[in-house]
mmCIF entry with sequence, helices, sheets and N, C-alpha, C, O atoms, coordinates in Angstrom:
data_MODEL
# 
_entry.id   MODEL 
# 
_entity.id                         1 
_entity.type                       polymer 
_entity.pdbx_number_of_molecules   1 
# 
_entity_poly.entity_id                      1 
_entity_poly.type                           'polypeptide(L)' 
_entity_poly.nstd_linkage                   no 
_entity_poly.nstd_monomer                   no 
_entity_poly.pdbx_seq_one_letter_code       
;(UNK)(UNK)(UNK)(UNK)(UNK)(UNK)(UNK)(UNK)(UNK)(UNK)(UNK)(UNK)(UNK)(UNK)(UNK)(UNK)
(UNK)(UNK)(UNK)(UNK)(UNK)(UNK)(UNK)(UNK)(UNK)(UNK)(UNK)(UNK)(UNK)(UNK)(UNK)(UNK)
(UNK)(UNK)(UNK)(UNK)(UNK)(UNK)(UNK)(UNK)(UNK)(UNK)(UNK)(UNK)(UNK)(UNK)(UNK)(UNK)
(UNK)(UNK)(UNK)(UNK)(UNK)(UNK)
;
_entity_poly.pdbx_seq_one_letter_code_can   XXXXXXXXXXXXXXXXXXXXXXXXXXXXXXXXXXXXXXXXXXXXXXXXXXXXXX 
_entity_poly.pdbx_strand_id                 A 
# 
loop_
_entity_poly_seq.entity_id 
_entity_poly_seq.num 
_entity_poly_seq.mon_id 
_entity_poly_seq.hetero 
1 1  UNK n 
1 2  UNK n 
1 3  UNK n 
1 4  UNK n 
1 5  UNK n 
1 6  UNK n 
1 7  UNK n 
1 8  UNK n 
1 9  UNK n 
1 10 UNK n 
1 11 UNK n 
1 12 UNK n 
1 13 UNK n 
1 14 UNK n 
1 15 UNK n 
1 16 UNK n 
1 17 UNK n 
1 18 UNK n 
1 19 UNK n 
1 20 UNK n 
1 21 UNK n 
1 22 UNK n 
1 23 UNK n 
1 24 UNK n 
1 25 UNK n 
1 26 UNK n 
1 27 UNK n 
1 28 UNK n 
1 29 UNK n 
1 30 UNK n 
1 31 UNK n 
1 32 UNK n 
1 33 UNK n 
1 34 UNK n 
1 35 UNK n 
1 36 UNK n 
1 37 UNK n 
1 38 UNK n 
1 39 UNK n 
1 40 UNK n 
1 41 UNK n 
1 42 UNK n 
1 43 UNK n 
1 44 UNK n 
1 45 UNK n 
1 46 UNK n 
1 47 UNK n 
1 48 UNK n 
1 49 UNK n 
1 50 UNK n 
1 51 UNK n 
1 52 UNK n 
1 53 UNK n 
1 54 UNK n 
# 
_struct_asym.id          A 
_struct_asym.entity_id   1 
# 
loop_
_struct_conf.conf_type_id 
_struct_conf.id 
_struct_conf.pdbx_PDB_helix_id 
_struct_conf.beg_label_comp_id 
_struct_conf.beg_label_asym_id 
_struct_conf.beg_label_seq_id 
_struct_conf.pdbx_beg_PDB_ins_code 
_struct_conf.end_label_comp_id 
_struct_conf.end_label_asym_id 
_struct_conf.end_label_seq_id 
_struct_conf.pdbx_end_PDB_ins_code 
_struct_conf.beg_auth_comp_id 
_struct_conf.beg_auth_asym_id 
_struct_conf.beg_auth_seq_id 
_struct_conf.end_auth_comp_id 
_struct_conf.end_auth_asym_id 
_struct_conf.end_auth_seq_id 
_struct_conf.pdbx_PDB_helix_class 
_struct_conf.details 
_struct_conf.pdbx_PDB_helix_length 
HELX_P HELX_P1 AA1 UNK A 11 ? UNK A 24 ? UNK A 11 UNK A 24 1 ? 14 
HELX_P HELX_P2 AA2 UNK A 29 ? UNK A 36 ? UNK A 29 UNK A 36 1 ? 8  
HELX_P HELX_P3 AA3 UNK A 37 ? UNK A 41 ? UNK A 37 UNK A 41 3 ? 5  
HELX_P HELX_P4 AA4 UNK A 42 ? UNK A 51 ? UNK A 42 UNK A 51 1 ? 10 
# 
_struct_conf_type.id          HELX_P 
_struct_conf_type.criteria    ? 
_struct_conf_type.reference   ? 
# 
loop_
_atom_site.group_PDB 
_atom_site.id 
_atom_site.type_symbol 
_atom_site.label_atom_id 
_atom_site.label_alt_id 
_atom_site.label_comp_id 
_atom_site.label_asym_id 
_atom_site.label_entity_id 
_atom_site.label_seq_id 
_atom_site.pdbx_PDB_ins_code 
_atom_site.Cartn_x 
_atom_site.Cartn_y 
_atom_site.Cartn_z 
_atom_site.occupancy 
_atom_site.B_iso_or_equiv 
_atom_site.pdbx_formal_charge 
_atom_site.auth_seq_id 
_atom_site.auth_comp_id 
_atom_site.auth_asym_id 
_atom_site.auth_atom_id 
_atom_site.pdbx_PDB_model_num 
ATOM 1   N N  . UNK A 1 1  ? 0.828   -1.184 0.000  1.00 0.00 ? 1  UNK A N  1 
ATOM 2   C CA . UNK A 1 1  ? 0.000   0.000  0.000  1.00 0.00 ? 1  UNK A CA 1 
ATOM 3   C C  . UNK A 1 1  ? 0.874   1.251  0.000  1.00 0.00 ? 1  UNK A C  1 
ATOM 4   O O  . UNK A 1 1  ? 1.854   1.234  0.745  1.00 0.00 ? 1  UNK A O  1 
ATOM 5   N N  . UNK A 1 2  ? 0.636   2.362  -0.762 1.00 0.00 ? 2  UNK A N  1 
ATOM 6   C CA . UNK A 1 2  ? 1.049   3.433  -0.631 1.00 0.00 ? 2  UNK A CA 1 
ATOM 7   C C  . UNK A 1 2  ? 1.106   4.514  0.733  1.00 0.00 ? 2  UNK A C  1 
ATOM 8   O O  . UNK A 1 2  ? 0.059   4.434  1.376  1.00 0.00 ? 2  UNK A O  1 
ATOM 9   N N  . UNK A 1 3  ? 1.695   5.101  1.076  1.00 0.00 ? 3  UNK A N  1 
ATOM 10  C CA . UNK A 1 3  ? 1.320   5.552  2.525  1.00 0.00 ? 3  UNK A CA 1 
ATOM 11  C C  . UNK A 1 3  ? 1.298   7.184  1.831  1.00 0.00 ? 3  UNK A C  1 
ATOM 12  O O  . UNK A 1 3  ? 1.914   7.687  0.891  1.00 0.00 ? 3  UNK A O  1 
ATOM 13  N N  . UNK A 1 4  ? 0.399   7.645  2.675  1.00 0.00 ? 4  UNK A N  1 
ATOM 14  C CA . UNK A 1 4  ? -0.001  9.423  2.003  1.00 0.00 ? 4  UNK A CA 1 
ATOM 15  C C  . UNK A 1 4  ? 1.134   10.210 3.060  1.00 0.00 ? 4  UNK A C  1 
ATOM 16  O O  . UNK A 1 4  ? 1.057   10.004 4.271  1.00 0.00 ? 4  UNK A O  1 
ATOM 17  N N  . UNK A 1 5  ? 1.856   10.839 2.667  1.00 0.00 ? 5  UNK A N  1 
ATOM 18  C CA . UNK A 1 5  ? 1.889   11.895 4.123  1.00 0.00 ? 5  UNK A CA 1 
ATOM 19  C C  . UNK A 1 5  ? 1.281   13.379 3.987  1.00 0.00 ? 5  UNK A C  1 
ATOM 20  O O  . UNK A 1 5  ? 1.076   14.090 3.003  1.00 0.00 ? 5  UNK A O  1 
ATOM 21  N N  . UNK A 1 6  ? 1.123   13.519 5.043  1.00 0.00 ? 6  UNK A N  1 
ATOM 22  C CA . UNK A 1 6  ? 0.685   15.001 4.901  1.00 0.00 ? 6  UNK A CA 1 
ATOM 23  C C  . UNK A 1 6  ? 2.046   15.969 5.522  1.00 0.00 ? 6  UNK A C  1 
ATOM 24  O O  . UNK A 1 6  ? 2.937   15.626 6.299  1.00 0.00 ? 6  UNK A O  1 
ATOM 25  N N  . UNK A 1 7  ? 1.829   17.153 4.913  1.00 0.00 ? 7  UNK A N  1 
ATOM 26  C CA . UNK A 1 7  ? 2.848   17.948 5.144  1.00 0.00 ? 7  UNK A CA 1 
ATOM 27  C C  . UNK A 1 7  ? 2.295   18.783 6.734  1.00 0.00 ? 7  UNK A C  1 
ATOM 28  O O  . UNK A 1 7  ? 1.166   19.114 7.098  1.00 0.00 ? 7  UNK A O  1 
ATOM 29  N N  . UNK A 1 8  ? 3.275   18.879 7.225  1.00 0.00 ? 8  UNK A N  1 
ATOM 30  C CA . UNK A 1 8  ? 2.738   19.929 8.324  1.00 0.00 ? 8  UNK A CA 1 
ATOM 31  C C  . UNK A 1 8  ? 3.300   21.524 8.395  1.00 0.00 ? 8  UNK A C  1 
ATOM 32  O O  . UNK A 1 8  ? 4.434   21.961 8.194  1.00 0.00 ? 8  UNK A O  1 
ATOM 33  N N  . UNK A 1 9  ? 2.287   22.082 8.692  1.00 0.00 ? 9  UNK A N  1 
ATOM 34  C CA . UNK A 1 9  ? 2.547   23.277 8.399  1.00 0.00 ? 9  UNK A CA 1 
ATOM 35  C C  . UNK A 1 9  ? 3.141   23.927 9.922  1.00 0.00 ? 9  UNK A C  1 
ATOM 36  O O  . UNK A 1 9  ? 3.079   23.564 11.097 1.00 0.00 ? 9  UNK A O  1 
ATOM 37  N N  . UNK A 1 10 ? 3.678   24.965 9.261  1.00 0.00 ? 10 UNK A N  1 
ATOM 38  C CA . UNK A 1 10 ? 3.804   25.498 10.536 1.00 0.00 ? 10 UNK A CA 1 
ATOM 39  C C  . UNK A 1 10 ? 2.808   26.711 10.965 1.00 0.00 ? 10 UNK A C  1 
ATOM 40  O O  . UNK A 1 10 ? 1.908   27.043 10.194 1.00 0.00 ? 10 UNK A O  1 
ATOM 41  N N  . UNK A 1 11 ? 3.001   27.398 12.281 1.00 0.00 ? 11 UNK A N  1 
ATOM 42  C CA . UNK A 1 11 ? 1.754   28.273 12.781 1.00 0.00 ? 11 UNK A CA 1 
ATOM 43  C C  . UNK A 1 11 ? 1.472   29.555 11.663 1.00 0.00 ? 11 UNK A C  1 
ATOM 44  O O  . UNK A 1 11 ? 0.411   30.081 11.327 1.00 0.00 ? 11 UNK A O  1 
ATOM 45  N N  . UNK A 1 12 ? 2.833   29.814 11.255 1.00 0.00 ? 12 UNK A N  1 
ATOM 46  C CA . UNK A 1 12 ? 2.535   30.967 9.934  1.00 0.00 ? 12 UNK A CA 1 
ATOM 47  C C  . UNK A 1 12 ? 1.721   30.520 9.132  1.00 0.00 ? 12 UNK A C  1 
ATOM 48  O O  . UNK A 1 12 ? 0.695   31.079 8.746  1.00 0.00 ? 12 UNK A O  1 
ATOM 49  N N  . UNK A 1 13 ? 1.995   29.819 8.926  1.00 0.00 ? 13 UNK A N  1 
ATOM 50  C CA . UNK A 1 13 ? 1.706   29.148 6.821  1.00 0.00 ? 13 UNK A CA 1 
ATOM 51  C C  . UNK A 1 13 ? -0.020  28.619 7.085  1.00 0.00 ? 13 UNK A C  1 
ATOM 52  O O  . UNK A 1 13 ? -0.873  28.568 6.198  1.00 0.00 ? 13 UNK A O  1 
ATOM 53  N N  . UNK A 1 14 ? -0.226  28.251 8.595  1.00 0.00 ? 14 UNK A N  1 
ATOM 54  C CA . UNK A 1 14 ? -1.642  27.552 8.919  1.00 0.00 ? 14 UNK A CA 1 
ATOM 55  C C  . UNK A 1 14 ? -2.351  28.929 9.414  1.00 0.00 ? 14 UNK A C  1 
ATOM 56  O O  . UNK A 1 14 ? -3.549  28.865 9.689  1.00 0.00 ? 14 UNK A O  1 
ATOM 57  N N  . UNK A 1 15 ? -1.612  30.281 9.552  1.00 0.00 ? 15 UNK A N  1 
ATOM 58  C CA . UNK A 1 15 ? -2.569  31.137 10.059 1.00 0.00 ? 15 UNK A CA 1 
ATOM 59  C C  . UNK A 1 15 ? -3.041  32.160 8.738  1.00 0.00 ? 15 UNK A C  1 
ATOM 60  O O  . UNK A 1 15 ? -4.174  32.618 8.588  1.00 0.00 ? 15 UNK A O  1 
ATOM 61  N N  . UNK A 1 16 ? -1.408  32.474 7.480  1.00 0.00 ? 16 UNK A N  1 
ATOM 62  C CA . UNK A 1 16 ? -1.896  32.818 6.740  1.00 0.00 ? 16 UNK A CA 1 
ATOM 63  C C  . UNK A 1 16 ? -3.146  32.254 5.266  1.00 0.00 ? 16 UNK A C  1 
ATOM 64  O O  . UNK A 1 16 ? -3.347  32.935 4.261  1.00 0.00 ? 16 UNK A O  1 
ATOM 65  N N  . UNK A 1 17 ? -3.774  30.948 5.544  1.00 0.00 ? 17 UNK A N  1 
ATOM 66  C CA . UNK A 1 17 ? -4.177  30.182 4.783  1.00 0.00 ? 17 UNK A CA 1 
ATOM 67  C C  . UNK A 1 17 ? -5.560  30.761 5.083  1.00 0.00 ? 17 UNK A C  1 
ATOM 68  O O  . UNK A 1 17 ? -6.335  31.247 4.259  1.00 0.00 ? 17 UNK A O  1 
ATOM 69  N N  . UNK A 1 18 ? -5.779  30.599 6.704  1.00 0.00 ? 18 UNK A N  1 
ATOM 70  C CA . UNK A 1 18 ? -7.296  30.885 7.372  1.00 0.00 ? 18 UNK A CA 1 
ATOM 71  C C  . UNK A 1 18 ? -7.373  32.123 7.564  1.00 0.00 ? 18 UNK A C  1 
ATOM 72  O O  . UNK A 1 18 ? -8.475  32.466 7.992  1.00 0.00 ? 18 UNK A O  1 
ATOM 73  N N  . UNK A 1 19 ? -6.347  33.259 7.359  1.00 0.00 ? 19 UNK A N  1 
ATOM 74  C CA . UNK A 1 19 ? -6.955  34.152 6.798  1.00 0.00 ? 19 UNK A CA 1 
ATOM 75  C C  . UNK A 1 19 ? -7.265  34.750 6.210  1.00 0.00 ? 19 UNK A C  1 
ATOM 76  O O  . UNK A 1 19 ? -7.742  35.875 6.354  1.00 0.00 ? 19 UNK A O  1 
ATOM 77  N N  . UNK A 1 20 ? -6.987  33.869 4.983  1.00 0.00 ? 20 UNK A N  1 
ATOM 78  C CA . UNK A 1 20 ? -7.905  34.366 3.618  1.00 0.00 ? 20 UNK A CA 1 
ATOM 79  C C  . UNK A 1 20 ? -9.268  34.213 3.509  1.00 0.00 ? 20 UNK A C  1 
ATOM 80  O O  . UNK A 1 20 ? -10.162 34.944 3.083  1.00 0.00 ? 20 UNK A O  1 
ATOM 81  N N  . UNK A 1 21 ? -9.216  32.342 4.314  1.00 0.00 ? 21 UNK A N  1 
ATOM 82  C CA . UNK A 1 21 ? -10.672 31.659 4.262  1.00 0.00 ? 21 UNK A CA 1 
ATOM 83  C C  . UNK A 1 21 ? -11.376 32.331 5.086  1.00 0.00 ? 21 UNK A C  1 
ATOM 84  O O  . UNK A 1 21 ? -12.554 32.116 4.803  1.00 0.00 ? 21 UNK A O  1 
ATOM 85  N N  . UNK A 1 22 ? -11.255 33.378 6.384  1.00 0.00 ? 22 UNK A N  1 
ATOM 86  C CA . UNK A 1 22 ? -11.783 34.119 6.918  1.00 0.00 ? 22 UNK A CA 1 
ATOM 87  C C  . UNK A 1 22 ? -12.085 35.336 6.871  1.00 0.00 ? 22 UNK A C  1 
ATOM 88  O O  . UNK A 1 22 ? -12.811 35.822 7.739  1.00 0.00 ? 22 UNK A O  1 
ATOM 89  N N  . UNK A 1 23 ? -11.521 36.174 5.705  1.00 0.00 ? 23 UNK A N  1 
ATOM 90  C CA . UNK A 1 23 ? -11.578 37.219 4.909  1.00 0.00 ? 23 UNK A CA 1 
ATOM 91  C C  . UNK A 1 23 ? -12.968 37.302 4.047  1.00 0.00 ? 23 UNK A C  1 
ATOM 92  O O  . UNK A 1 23 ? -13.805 38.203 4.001  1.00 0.00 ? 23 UNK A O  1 
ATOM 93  N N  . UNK A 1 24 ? -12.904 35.818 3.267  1.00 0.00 ? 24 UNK A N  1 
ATOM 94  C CA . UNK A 1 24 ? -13.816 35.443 2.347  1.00 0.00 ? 24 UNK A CA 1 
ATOM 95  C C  . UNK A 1 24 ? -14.782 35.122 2.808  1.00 0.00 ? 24 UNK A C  1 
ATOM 96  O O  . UNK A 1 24 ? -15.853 35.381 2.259  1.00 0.00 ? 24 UNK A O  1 
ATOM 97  N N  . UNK A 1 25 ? -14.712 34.536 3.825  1.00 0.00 ? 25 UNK A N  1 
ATOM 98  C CA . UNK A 1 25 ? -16.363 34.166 4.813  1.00 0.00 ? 25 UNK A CA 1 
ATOM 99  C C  . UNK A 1 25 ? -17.012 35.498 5.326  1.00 0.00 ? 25 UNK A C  1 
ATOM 100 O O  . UNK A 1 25 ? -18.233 35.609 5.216  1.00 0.00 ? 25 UNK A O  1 
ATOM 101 N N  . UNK A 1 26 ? -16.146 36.703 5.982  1.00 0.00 ? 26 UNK A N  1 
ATOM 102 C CA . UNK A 1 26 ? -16.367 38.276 6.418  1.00 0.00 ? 26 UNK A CA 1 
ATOM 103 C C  . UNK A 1 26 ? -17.155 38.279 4.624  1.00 0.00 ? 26 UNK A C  1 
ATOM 104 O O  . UNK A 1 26 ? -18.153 37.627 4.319  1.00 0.00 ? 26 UNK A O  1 
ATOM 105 N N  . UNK A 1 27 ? -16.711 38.789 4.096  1.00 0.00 ? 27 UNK A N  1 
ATOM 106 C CA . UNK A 1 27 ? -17.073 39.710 2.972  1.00 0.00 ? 27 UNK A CA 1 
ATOM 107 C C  . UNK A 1 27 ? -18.175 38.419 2.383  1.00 0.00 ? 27 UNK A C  1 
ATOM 108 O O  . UNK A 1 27 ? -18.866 38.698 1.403  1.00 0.00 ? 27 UNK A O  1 
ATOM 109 N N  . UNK A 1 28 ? -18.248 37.627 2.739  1.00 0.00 ? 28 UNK A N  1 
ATOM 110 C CA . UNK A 1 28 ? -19.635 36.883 2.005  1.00 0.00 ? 28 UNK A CA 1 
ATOM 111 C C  . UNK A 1 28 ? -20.859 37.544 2.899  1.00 0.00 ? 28 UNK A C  1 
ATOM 112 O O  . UNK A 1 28 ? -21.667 38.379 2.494  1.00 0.00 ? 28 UNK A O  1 
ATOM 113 N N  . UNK A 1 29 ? -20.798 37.030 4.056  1.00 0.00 ? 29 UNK A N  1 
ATOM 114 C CA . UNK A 1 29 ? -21.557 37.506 5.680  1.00 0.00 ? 29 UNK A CA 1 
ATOM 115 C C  . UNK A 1 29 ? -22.207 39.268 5.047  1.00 0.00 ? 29 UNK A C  1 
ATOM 116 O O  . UNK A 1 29 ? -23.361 39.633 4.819  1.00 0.00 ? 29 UNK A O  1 
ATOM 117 N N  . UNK A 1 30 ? -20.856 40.032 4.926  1.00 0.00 ? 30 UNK A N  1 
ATOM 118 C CA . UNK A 1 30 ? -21.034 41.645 4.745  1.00 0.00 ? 30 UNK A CA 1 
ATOM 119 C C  . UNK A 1 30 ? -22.075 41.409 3.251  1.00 0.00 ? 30 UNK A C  1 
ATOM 120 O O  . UNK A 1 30 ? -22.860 42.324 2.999  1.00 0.00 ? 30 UNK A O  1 
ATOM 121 N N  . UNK A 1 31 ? -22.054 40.602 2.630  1.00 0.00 ? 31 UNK A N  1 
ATOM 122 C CA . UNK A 1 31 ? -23.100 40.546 1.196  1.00 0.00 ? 31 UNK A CA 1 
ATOM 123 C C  . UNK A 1 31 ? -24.186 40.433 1.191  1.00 0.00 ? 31 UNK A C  1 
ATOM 124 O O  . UNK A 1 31 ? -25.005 41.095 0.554  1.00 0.00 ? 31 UNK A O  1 
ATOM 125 N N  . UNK A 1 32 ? -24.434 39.193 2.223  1.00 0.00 ? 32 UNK A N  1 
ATOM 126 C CA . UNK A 1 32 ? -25.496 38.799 2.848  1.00 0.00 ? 32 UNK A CA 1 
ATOM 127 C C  . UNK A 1 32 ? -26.483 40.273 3.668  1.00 0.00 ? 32 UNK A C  1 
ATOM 128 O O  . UNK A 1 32 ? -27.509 40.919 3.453  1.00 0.00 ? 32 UNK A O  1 
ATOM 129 N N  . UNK A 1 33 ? -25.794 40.234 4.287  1.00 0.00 ? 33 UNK A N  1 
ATOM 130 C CA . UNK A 1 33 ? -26.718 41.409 5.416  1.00 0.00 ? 33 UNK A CA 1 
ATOM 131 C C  . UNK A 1 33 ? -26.436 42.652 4.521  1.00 0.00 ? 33 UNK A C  1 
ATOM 132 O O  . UNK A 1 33 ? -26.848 43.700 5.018  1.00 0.00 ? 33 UNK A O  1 
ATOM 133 N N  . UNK A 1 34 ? -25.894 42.753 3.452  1.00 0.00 ? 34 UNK A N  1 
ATOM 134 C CA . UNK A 1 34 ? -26.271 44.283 2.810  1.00 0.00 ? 34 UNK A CA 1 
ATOM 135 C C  . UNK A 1 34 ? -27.712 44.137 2.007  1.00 0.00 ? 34 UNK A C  1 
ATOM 136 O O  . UNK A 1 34 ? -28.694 44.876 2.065  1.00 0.00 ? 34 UNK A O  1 
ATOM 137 N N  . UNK A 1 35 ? -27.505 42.961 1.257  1.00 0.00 ? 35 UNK A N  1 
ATOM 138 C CA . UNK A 1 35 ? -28.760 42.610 0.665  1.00 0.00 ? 35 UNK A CA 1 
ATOM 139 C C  . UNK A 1 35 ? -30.092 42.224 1.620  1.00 0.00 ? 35 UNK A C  1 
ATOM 140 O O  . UNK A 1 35 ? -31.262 42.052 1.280  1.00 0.00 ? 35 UNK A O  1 
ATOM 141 N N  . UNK A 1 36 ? -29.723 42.185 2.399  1.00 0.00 ? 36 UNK A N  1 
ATOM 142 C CA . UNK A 1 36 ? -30.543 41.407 3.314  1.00 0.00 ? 36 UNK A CA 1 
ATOM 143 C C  . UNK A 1 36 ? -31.859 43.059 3.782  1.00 0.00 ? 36 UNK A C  1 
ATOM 144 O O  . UNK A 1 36 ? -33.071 43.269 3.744  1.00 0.00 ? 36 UNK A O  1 
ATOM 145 N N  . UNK A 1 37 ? -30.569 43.833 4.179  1.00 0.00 ? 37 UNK A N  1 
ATOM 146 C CA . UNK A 1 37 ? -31.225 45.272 4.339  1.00 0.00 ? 37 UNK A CA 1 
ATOM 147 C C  . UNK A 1 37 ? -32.078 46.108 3.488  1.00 0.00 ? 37 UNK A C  1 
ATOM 148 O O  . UNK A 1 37 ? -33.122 46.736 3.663  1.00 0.00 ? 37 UNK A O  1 
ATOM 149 N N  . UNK A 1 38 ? -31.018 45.833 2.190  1.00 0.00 ? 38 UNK A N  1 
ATOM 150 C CA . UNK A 1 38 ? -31.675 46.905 0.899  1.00 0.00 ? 38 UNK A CA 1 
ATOM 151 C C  . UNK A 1 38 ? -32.827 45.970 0.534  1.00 0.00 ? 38 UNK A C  1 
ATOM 152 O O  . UNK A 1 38 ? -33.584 46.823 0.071  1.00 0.00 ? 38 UNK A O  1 
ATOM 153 N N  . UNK A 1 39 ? -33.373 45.030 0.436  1.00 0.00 ? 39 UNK A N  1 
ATOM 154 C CA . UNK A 1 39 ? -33.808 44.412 0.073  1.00 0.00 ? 39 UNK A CA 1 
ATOM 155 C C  . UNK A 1 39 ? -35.294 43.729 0.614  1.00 0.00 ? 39 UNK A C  1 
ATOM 156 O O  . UNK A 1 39 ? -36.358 43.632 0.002  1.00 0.00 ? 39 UNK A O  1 
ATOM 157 N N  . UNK A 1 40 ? -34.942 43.302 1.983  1.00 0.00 ? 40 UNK A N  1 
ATOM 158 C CA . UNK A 1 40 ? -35.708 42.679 3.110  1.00 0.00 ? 40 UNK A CA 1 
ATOM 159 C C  . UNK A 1 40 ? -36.797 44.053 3.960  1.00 0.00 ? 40 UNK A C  1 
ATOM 160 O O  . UNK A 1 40 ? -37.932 44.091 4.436  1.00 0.00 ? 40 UNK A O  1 
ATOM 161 N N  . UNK A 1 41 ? -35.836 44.872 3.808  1.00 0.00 ? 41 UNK A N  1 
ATOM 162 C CA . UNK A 1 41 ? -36.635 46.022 5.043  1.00 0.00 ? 41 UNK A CA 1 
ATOM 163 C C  . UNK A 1 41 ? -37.703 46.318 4.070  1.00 0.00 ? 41 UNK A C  1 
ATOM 164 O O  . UNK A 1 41 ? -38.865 46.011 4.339  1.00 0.00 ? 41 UNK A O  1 
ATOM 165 N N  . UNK A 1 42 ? -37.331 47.010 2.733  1.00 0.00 ? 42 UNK A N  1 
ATOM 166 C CA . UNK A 1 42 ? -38.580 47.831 2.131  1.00 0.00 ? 42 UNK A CA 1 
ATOM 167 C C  . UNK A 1 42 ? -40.050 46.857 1.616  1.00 0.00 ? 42 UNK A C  1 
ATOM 168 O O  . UNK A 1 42 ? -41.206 47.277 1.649  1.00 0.00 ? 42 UNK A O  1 
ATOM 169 N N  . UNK A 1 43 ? -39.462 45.036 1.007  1.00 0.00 ? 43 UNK A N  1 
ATOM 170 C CA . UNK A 1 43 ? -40.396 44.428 1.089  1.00 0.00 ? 43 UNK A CA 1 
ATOM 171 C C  . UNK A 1 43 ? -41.195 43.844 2.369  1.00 0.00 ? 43 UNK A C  1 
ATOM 172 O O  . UNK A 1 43 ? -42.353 43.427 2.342  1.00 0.00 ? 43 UNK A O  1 
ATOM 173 N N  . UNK A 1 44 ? -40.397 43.895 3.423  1.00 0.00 ? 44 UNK A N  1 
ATOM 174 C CA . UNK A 1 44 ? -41.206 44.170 4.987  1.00 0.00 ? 44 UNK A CA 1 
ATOM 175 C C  . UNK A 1 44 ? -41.548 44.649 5.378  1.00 0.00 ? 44 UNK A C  1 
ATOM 176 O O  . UNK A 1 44 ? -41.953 44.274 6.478  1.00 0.00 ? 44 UNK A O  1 
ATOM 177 N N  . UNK A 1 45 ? -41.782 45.970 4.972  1.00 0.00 ? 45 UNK A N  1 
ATOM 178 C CA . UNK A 1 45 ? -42.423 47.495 5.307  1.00 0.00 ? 45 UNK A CA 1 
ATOM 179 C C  . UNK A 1 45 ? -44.026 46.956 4.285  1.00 0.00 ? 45 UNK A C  1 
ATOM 180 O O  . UNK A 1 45 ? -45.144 46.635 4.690  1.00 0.00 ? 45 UNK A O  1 
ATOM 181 N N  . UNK A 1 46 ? -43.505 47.050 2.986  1.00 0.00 ? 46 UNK A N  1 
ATOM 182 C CA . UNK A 1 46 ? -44.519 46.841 1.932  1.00 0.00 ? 46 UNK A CA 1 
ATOM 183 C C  . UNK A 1 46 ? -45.952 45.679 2.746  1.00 0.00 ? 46 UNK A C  1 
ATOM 184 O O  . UNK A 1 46 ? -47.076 46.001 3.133  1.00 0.00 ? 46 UNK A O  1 
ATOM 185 N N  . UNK A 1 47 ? -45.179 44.167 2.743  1.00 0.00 ? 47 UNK A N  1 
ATOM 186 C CA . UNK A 1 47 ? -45.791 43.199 3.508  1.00 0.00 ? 47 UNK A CA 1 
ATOM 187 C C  . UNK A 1 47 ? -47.069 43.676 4.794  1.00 0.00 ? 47 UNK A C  1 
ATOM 188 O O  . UNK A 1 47 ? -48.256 43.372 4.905  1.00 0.00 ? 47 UNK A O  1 
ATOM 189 N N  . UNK A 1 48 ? -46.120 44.573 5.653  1.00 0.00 ? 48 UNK A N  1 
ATOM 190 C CA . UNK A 1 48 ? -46.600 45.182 7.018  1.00 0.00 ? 48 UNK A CA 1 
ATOM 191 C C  . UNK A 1 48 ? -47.693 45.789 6.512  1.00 0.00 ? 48 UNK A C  1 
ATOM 192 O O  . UNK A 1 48 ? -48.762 45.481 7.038  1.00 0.00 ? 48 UNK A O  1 
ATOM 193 N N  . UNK A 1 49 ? -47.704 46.473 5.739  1.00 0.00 ? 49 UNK A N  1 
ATOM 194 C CA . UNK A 1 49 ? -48.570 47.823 5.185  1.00 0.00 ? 49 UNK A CA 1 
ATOM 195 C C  . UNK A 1 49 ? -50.200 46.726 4.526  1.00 0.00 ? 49 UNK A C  1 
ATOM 196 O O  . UNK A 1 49 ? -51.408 46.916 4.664  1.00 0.00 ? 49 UNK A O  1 
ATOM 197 N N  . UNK A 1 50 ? -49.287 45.472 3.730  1.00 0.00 ? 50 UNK A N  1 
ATOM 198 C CA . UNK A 1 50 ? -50.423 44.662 3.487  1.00 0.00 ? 50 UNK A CA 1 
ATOM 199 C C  . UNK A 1 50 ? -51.679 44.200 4.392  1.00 0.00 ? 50 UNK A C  1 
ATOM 200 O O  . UNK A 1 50 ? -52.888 44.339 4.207  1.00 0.00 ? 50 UNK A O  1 
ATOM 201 N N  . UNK A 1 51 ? -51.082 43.712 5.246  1.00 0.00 ? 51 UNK A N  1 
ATOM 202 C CA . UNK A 1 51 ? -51.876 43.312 6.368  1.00 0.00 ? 51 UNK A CA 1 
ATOM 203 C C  . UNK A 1 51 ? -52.067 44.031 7.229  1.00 0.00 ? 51 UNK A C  1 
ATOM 204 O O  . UNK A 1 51 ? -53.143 43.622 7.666  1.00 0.00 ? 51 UNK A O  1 
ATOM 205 N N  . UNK A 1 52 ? -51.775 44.869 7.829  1.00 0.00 ? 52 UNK A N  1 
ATOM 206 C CA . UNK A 1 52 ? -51.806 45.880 8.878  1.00 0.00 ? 52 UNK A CA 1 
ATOM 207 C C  . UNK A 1 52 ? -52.409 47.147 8.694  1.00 0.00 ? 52 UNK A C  1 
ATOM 208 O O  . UNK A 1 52 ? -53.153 47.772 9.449  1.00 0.00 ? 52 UNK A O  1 
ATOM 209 N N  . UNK A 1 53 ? -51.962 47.431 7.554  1.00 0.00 ? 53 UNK A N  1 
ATOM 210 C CA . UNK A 1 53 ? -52.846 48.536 6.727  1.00 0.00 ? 53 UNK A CA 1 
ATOM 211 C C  . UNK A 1 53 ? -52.781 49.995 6.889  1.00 0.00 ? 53 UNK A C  1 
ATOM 212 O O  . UNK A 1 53 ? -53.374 50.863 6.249  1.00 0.00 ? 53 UNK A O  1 
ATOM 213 N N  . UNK A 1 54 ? -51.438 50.171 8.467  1.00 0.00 ? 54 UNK A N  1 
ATOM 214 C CA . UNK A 1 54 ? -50.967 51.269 8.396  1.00 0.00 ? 54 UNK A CA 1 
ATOM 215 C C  . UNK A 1 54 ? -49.183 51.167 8.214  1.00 0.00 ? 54 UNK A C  1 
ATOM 216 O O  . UNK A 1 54 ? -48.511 52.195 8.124  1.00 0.00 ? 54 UNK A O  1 
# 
């Protein structure tokens, strides 16, 4: 059988990796809740106004 190794990193190389992947997760999150705002509030206002009627 072949044996795999894995390389080990050290604390640099394992901190600059996750913080890219944590950069990219921030700025997805920040996409989310911008759209979420421009988007969600005025058709929830609209909605409110449906049923509520003021």
């Amino acid at each position: 059988m072949r044996e795999h190794k894995r390389e080990l990193m050290t604390y640099e190389q394992w901190k600059a990796i996750y913080k890219k992947h944590i950069r990219k997760l921030i700025n997805c999150l920040y996409c989310l809740v911008t759209i979420a705002i421009f988007i969600g509030v005025p058709f929830g206002m609209f909605f409110h106004w449906l049923i509520i009627g003021y």
